[in-house]
C-alpha positions, 0 to 999 in steps of 0.5 A: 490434504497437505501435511505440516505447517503451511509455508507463507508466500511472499512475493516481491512487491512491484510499481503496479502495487502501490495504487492498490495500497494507497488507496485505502489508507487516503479513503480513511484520511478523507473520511475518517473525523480525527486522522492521524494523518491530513496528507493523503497517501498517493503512489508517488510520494509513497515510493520517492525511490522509483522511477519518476514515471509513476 
């Protein structure tokens, strides 16, 4: 068992990830009565900065 506190990890985020992350915020805009939000959360309009092949 490793000793002293744990370091966290965090590794740089890449295009592949943004459905992965969109995709459950734009389930509780859809499903949820009273969203703070009414636009849904999709990979482009998530990341206007990449590439336009998203």
């Amino acid at each position: 068992m490793p000793s002293g506190p744990a370091k966290d990890q965090v590794r740089p985020g890449a295009e592949g990830y943004l459905t992965e992350l969109t995709d459950p915020y734009g389930r509780y805009v859809r499903e949820t009565a009273l969203p703070f939000d009414t636009t849904l959360l999709t990979p482009r309009n998530a990341a206007p900065d990449c590439s336009p092949t998203l």
